[in-house]
KOLLUMDREN-415578 format. One record per atom (N, C-alpha, C): atom name; residue in one letter; x, y, z; residue number from 1. Coordinates in Angstrom, 2 decimals. Layout:
<marlos>
<marlo><atom>CA</atom><type>A</type><px>X</px><py>Y</py><pz>Z</pz><seq>NUM</seq></marlo>
...
</marlos>
This chain:
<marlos>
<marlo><atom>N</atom><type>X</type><px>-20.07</px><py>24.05</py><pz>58.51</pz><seq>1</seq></marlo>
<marlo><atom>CA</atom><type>X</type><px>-21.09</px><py>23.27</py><pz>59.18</pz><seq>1</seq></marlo>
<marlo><atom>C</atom><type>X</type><px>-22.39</px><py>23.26</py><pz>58.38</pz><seq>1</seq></marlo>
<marlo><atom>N</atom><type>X</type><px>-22.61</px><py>24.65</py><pz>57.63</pz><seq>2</seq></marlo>
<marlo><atom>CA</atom><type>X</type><px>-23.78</px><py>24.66</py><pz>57.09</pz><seq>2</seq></marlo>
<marlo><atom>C</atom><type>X</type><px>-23.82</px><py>23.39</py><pz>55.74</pz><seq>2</seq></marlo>
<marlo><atom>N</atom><type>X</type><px>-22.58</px><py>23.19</py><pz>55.20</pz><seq>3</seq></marlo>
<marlo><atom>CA</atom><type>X</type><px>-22.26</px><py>22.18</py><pz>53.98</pz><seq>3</seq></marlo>
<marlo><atom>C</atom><type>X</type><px>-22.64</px><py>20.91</py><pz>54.90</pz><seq>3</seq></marlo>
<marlo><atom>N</atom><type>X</type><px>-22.15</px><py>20.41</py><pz>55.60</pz><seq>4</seq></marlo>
<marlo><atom>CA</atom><type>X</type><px>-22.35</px><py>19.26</py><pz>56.34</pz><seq>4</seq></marlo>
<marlo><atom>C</atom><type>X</type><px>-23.85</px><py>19.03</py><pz>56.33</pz><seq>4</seq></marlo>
<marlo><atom>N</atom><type>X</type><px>-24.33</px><py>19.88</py><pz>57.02</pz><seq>5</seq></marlo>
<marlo><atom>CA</atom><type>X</type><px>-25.64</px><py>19.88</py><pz>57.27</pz><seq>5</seq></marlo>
<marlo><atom>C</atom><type>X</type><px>-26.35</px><py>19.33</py><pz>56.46</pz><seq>5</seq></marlo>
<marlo><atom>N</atom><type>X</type><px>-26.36</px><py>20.29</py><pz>55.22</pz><seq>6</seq></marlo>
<marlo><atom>CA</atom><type>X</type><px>-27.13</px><py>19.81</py><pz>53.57</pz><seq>6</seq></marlo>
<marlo><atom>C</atom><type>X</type><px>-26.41</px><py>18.60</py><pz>53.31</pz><seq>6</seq></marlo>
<marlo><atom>N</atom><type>X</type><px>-25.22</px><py>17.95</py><pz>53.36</pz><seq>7</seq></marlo>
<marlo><atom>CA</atom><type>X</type><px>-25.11</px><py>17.10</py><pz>52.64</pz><seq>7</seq></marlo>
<marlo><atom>C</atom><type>X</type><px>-25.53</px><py>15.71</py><pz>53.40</pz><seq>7</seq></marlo>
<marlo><atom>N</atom><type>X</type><px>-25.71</px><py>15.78</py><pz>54.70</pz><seq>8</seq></marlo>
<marlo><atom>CA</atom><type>X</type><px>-26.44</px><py>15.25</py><pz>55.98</pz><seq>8</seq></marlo>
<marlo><atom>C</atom><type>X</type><px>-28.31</px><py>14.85</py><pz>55.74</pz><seq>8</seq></marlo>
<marlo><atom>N</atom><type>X</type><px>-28.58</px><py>16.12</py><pz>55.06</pz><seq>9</seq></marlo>
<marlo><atom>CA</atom><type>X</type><px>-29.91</px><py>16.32</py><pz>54.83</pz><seq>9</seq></marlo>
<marlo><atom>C</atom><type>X</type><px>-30.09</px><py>15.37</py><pz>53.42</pz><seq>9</seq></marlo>
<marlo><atom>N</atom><type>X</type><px>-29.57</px><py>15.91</py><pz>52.50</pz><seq>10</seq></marlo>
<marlo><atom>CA</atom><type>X</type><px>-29.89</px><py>15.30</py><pz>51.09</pz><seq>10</seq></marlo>
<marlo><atom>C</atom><type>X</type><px>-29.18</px><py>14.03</py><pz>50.80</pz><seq>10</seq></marlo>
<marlo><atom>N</atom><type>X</type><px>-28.51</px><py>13.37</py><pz>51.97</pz><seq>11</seq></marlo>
<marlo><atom>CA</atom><type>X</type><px>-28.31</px><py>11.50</py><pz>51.50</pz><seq>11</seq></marlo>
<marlo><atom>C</atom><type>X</type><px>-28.91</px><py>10.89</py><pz>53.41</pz><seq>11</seq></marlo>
<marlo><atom>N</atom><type>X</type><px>-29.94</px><py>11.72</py><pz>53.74</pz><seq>12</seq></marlo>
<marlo><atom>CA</atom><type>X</type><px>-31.05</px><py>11.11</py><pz>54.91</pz><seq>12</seq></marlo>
<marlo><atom>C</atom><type>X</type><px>-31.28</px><py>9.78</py><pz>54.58</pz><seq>12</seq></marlo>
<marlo><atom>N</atom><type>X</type><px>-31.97</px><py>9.57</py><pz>53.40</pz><seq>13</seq></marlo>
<marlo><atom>CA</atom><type>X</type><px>-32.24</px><py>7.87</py><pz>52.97</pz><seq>13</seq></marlo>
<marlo><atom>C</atom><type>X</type><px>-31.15</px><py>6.66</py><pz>52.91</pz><seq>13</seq></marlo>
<marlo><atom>N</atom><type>X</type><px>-30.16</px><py>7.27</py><pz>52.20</pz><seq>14</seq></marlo>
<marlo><atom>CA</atom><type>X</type><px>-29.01</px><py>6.45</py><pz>51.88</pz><seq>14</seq></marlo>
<marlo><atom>C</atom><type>X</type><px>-28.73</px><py>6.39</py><pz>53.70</pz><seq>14</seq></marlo>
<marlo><atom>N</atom><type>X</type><px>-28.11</px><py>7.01</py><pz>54.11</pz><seq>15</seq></marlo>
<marlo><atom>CA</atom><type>X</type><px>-27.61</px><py>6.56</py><pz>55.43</pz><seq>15</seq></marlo>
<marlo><atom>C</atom><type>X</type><px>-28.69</px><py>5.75</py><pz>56.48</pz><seq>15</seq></marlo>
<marlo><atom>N</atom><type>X</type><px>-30.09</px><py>6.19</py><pz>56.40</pz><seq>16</seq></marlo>
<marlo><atom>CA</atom><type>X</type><px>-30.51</px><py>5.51</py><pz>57.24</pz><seq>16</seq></marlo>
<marlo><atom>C</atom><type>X</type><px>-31.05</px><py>3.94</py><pz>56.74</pz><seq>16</seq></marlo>
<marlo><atom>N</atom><type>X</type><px>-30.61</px><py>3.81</py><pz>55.49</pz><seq>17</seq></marlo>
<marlo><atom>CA</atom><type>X</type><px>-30.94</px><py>2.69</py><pz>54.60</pz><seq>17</seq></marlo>
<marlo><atom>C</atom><type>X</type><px>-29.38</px><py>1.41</py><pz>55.03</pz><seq>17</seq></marlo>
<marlo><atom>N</atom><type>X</type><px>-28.11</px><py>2.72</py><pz>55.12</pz><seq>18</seq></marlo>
<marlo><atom>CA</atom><type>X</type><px>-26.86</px><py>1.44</py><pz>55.73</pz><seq>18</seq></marlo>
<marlo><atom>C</atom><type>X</type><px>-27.19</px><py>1.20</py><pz>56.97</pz><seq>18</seq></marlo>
<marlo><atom>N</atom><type>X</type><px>-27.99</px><py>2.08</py><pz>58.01</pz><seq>19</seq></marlo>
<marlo><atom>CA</atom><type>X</type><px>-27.94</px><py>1.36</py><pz>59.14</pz><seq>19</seq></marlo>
<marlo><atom>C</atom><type>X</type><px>-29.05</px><py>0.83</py><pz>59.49</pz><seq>19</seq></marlo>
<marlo><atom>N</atom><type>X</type><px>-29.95</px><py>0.19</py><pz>58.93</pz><seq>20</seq></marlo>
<marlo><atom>CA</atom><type>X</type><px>-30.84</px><py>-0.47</py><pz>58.77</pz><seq>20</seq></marlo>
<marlo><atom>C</atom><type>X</type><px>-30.61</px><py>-2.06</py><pz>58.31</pz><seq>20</seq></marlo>
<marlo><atom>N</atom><type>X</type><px>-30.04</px><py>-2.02</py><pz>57.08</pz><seq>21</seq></marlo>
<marlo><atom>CA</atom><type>X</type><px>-29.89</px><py>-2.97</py><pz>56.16</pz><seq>21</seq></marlo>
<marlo><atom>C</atom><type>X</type><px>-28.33</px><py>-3.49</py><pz>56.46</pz><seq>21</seq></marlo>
<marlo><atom>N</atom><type>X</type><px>-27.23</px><py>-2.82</py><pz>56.55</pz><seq>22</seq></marlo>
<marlo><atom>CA</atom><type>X</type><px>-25.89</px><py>-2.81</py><pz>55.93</pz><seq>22</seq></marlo>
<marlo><atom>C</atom><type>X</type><px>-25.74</px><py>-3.37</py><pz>54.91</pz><seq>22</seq></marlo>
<marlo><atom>N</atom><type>X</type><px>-25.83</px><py>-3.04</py><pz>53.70</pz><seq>23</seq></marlo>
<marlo><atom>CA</atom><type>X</type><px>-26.21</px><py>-3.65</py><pz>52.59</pz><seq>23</seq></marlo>
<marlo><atom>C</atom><type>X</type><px>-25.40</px><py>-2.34</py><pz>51.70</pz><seq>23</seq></marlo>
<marlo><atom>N</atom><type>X</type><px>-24.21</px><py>-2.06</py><pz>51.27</pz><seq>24</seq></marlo>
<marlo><atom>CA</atom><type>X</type><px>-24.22</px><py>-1.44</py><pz>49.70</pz><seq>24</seq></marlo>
<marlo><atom>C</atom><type>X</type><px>-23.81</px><py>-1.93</py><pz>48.40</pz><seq>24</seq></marlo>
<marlo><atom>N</atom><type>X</type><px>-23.62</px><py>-1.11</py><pz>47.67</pz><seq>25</seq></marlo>
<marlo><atom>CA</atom><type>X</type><px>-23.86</px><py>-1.30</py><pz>46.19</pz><seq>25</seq></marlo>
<marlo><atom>C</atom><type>X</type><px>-21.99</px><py>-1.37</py><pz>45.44</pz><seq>25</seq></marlo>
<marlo><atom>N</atom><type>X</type><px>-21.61</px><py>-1.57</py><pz>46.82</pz><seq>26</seq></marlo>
<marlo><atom>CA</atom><type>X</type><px>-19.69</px><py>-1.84</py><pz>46.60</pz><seq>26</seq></marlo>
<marlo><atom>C</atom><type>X</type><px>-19.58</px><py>-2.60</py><pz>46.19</pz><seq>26</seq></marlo>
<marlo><atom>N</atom><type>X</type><px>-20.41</px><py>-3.99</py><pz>46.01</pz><seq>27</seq></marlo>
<marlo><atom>CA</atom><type>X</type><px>-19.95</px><py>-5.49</py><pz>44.93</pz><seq>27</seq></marlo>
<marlo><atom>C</atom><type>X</type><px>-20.31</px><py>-4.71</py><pz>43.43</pz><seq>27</seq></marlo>
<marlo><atom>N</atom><type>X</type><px>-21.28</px><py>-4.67</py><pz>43.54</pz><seq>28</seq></marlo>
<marlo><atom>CA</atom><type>X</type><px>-21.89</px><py>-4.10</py><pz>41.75</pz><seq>28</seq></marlo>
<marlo><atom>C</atom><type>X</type><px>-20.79</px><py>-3.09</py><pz>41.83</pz><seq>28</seq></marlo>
<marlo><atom>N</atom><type>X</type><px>-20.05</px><py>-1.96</py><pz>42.29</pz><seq>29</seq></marlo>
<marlo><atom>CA</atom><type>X</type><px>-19.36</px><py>-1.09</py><pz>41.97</pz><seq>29</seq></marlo>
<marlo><atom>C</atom><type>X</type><px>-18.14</px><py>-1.85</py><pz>41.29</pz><seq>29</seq></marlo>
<marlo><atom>N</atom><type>X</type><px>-17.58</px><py>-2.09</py><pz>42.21</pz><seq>30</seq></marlo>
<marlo><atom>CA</atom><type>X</type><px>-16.64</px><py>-3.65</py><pz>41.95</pz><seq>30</seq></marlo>
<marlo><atom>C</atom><type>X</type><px>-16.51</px><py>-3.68</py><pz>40.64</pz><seq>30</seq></marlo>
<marlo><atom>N</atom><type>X</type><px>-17.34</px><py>-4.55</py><pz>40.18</pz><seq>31</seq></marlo>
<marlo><atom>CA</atom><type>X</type><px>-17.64</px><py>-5.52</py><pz>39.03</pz><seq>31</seq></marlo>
<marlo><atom>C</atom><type>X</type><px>-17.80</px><py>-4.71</py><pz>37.63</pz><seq>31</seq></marlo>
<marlo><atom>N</atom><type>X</type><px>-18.50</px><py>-3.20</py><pz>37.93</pz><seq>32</seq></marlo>
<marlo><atom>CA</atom><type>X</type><px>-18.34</px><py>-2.55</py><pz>36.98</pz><seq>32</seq></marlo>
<marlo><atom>C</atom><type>X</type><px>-16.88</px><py>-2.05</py><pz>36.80</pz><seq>32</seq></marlo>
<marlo><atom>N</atom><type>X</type><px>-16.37</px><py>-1.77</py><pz>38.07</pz><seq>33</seq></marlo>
<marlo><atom>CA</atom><type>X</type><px>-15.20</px><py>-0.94</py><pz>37.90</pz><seq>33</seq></marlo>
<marlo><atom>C</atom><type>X</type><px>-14.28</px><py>-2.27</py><pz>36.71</pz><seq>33</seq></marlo>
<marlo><atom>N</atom><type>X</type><px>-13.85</px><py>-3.57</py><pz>37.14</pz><seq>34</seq></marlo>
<marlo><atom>CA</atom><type>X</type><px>-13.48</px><py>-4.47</py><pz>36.74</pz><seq>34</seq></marlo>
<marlo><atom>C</atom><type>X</type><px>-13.76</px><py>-4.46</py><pz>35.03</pz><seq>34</seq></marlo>
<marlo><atom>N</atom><type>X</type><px>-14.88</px><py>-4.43</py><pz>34.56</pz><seq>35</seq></marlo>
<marlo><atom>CA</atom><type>X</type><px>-15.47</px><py>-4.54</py><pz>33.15</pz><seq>35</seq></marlo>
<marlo><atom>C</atom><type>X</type><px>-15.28</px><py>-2.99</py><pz>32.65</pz><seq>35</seq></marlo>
<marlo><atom>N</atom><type>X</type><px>-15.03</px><py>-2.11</py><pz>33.13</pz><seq>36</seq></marlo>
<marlo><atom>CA</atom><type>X</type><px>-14.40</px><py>-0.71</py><pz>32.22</pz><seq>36</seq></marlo>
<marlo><atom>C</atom><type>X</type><px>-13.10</px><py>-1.22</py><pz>32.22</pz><seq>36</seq></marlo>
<marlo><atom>N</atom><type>X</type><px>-12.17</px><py>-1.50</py><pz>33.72</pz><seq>37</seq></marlo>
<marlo><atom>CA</atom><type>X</type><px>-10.54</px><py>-1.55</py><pz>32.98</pz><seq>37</seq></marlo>
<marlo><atom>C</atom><type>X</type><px>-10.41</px><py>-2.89</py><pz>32.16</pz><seq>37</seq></marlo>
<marlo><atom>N</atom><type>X</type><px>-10.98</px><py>-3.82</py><pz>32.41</pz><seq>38</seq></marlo>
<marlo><atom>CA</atom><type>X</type><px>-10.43</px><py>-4.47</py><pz>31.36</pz><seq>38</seq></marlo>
<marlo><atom>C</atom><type>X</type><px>-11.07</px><py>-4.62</py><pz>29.48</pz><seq>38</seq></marlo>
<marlo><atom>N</atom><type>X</type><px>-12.13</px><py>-3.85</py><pz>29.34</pz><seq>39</seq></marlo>
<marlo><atom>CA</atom><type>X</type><px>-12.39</px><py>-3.38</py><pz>28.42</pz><seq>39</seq></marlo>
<marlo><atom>C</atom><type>X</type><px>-11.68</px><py>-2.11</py><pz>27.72</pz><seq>39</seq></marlo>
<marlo><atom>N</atom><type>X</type><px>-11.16</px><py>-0.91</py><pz>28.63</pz><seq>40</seq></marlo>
<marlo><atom>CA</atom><type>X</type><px>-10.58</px><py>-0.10</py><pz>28.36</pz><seq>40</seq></marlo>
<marlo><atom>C</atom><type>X</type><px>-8.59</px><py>-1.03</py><pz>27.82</pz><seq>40</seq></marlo>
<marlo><atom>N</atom><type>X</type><px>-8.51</px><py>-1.74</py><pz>28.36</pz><seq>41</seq></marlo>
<marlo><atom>CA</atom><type>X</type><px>-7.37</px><py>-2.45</py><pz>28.44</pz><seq>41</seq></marlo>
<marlo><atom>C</atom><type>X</type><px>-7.31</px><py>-4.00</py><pz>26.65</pz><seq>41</seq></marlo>
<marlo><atom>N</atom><type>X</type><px>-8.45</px><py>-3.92</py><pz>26.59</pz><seq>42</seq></marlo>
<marlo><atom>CA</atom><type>X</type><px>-8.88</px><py>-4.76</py><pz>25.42</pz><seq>42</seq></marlo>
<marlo><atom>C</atom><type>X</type><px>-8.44</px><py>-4.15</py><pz>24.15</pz><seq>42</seq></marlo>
<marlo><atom>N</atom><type>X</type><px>-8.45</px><py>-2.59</py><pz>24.01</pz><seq>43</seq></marlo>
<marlo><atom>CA</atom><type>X</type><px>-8.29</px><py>-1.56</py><pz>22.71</pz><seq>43</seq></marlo>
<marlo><atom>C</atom><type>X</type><px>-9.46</px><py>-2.62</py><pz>21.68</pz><seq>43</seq></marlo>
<marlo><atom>N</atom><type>X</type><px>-10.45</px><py>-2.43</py><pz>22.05</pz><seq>44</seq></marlo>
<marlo><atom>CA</atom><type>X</type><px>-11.55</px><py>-2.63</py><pz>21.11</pz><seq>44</seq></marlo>
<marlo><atom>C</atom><type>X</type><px>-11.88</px><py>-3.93</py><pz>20.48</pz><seq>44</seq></marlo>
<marlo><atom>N</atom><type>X</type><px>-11.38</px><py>-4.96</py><pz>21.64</pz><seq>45</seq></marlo>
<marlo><atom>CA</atom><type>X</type><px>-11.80</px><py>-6.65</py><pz>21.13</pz><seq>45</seq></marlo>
<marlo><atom>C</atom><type>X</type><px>-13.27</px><py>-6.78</py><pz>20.50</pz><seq>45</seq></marlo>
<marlo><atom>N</atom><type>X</type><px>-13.50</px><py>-7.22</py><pz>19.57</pz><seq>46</seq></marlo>
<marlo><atom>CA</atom><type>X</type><px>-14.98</px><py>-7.12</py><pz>18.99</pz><seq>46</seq></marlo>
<marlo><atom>C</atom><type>X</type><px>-15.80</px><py>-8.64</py><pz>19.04</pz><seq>46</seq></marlo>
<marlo><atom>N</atom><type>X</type><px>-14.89</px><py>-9.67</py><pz>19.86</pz><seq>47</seq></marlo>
<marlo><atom>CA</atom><type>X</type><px>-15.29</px><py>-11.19</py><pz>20.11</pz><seq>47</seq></marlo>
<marlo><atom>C</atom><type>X</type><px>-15.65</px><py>-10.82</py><pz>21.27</pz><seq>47</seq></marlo>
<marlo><atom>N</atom><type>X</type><px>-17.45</px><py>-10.72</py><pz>21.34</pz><seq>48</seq></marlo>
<marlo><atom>CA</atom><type>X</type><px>-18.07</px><py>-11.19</py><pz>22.96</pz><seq>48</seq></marlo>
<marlo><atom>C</atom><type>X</type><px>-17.45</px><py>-12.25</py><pz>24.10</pz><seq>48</seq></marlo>
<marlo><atom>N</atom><type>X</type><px>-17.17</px><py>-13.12</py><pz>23.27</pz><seq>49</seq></marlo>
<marlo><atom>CA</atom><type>X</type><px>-16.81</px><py>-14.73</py><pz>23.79</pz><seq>49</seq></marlo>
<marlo><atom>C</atom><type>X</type><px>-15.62</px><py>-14.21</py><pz>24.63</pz><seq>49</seq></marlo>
<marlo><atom>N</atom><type>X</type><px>-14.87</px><py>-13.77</py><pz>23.62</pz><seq>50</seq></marlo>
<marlo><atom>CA</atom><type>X</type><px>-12.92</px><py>-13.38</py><pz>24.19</pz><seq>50</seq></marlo>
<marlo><atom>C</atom><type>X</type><px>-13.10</px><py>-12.59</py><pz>25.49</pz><seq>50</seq></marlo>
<marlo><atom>N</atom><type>X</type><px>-14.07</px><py>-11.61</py><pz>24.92</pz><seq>51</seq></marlo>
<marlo><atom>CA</atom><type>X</type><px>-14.25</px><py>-10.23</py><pz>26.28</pz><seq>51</seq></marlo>
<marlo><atom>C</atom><type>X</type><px>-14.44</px><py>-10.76</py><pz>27.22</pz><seq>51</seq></marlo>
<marlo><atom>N</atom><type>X</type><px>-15.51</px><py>-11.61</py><pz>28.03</pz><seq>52</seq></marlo>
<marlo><atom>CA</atom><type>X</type><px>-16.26</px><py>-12.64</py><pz>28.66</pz><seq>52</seq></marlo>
<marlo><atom>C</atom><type>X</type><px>-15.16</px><py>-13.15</py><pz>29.22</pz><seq>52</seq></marlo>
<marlo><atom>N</atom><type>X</type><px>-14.62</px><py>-14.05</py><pz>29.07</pz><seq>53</seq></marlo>
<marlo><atom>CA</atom><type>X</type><px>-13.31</px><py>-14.57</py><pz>29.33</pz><seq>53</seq></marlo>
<marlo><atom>C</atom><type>X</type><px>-11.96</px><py>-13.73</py><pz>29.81</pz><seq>53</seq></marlo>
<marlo><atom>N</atom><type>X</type><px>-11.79</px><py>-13.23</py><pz>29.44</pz><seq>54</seq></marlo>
<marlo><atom>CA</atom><type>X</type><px>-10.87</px><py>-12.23</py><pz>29.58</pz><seq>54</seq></marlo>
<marlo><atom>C</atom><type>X</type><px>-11.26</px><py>-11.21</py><pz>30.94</pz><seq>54</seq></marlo>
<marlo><atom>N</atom><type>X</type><px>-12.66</px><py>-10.94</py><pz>31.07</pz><seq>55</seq></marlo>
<marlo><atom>CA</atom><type>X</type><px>-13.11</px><py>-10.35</py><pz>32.29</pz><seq>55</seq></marlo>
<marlo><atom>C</atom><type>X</type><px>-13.28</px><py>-11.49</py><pz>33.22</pz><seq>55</seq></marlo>
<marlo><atom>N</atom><type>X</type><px>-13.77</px><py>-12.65</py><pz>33.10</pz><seq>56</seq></marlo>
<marlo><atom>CA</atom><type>X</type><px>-13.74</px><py>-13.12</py><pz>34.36</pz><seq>56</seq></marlo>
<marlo><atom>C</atom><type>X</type><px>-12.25</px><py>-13.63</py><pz>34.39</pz><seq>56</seq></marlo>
<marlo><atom>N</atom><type>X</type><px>-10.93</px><py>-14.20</py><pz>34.06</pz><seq>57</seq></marlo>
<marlo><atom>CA</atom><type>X</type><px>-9.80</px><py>-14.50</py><pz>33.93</pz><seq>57</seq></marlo>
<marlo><atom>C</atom><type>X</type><px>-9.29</px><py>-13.38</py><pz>34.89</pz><seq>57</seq></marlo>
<marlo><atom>N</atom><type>X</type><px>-10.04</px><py>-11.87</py><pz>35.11</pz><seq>58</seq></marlo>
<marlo><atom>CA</atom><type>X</type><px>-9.03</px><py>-10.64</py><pz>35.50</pz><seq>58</seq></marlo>
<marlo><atom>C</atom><type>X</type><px>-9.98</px><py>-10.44</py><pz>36.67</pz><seq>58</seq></marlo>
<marlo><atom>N</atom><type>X</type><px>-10.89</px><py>-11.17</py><pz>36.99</pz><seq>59</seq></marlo>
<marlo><atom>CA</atom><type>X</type><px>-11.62</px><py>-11.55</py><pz>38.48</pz><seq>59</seq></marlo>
<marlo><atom>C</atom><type>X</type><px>-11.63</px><py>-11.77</py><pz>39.44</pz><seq>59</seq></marlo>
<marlo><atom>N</atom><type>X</type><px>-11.10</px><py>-13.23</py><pz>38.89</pz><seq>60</seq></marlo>
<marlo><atom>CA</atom><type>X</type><px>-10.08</px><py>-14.12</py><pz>39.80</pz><seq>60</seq></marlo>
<marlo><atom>C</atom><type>X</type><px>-11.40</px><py>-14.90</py><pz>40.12</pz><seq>60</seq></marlo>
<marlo><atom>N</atom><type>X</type><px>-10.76</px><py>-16.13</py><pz>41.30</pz><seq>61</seq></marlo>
<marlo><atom>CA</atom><type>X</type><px>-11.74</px><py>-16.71</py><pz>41.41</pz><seq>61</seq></marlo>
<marlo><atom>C</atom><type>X</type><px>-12.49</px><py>-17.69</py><pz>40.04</pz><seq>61</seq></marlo>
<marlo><atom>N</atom><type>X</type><px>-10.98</px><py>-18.26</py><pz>39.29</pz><seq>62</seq></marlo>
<marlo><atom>CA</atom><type>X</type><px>-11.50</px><py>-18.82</py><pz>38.31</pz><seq>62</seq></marlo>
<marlo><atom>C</atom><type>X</type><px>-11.96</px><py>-20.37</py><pz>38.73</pz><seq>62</seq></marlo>
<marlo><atom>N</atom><type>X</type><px>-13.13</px><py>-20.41</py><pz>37.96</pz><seq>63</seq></marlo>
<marlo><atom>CA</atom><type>X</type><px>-13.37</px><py>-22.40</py><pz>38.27</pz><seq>63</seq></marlo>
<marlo><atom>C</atom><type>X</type><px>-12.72</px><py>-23.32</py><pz>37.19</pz><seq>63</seq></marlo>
<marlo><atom>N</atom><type>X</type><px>-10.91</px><py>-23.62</py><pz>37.54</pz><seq>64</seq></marlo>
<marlo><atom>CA</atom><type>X</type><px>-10.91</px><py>-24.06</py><pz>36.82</pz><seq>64</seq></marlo>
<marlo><atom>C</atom><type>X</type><px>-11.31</px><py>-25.26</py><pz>36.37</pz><seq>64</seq></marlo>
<marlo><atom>N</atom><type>X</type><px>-11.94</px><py>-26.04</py><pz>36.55</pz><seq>65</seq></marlo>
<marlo><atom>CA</atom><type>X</type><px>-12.82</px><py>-27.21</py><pz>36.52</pz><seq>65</seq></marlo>
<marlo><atom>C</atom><type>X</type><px>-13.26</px><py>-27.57</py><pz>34.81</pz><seq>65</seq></marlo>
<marlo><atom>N</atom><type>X</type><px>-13.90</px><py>-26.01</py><pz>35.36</pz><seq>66</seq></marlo>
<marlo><atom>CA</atom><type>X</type><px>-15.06</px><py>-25.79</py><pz>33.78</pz><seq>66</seq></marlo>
<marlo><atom>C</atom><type>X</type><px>-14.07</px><py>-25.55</py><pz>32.11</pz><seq>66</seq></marlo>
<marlo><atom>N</atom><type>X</type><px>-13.04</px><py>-25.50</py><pz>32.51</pz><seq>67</seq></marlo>
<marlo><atom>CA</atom><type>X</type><px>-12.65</px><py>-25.09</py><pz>31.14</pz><seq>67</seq></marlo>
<marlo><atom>C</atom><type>X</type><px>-12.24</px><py>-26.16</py><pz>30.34</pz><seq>67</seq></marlo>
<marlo><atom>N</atom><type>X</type><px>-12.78</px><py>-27.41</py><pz>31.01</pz><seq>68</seq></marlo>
<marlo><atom>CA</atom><type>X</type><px>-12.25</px><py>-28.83</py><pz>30.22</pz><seq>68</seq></marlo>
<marlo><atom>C</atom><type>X</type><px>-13.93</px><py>-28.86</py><pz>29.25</pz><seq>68</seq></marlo>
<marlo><atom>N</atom><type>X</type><px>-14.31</px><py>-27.74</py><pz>29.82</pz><seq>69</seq></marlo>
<marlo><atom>CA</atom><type>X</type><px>-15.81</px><py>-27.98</py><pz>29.09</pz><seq>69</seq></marlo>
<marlo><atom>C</atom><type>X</type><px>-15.94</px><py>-26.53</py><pz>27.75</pz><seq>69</seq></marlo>
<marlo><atom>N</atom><type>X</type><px>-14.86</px><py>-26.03</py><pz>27.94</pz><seq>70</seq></marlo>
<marlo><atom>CA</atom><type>X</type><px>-15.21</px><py>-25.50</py><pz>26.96</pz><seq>70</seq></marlo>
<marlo><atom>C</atom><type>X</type><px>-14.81</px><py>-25.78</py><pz>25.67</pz><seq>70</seq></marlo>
<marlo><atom>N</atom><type>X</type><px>-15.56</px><py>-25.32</py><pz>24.95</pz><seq>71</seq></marlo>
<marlo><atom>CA</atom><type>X</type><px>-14.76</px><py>-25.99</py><pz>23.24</pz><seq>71</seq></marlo>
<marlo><atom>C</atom><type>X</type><px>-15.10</px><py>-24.56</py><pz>22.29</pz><seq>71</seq></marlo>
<marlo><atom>N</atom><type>X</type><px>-13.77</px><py>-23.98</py><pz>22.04</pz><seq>72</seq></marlo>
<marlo><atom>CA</atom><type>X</type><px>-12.90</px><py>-23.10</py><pz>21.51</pz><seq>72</seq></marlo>
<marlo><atom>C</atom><type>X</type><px>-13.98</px><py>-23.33</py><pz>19.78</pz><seq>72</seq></marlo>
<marlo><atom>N</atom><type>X</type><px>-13.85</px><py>-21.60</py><pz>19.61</pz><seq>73</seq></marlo>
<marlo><atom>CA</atom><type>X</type><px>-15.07</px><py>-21.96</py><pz>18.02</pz><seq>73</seq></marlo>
<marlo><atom>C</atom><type>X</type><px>-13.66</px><py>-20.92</py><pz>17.36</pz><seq>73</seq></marlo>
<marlo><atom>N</atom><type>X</type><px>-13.68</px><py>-21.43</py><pz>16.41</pz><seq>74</seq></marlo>
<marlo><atom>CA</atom><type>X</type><px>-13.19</px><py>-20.97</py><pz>14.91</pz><seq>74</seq></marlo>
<marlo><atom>C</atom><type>X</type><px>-13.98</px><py>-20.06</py><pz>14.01</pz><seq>74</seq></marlo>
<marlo><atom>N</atom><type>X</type><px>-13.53</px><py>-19.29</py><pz>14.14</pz><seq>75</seq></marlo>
<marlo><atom>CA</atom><type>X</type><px>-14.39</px><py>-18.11</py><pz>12.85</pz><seq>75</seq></marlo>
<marlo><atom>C</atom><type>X</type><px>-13.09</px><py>-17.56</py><pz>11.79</pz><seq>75</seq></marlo>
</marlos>
């Protein structure tokens, strides 16, 4: 009980901040979690462009609309 207590005590803000707001930081968690595995999953792609793509492709929620707009660069 005494653990409870302290850990009750030292996240006071955070909790009275969800029931105030309901608002957390689970989308941004999300999104990072998303951009480590598929970077970890890349083995060291060194094309920004590719990475970019490749993370939102593993998102979901693609627009495919837009990709008649993209135009593919050659290096």
């Amino acid at each position: 009980m005494t653990l409870l207590g302290r850990t009750l005590t030292s996240w006071k803000e955070e909790i009275l901040a969800w029931h105030s707001c309901h608002v957390t930081n689970g989308p941004t968690e999300a999104m990072n979690n998303l951009v480590k595995v598929t970077k970890r999953v890349a083995f060291g792609m060194t094309n920004f462009y590719n990475f970019r793509i490749r993370t939102l492709l593993s998102g979901g929620k693609v627009n495919w609309d837009l990709l008649a707009t993209v135009t593919p660069t050659f290096r």
